[in-house]
N, C-alpha and C positions, 0 to 999 in steps of 0.2 A: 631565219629562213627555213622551209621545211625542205627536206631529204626526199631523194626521190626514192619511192618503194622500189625494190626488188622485183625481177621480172619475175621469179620463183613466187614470190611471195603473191602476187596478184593473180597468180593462176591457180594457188593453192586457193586463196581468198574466192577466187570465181567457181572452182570447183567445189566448193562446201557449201557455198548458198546455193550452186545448181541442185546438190544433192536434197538441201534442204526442201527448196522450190517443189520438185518431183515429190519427196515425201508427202511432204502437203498435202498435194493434189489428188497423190492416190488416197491418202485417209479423209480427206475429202469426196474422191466419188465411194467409198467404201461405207459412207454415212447417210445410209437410205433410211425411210421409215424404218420401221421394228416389223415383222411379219404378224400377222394375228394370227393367234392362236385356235379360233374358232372356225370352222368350216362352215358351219351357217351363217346369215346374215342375221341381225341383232333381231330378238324378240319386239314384237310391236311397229316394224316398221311396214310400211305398205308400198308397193310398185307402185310407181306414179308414170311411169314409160313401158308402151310393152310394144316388143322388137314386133315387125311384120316380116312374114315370107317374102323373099322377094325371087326365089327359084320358082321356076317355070311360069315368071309372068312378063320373062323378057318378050317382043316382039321376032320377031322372025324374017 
């Protein structure tokens, strides 16, 4: 027959996987693209959308 755990013991047990959980999670939101290095947009591409004004053609 199995023994019952220790109350110490299961909160030790719950406390390591919480911290575990948490780590995770933050080096997972910490896991974005990579930033590009280039400040222009690549050679040879073309605008295929161009933004319109839309200041001062609200109605009144």
């Amino acid at each position: 027959m199995l023994e019952r755990t220790s109350t110490t013991g299961r909160y030790a047990r719950s406390l390591i996987a919480a911290v575990i959980a948490v780590s995770a999670l933050v080096l997972a939101a910490n896991a974005g693209p990579a930033r590009a290095t280039e400040v222009h947009p690549a050679e040879g591409t073309t605008q295929t959308h161009r933004a319109t004004e839309t200041a001062g053609t609200a109605a009144d």
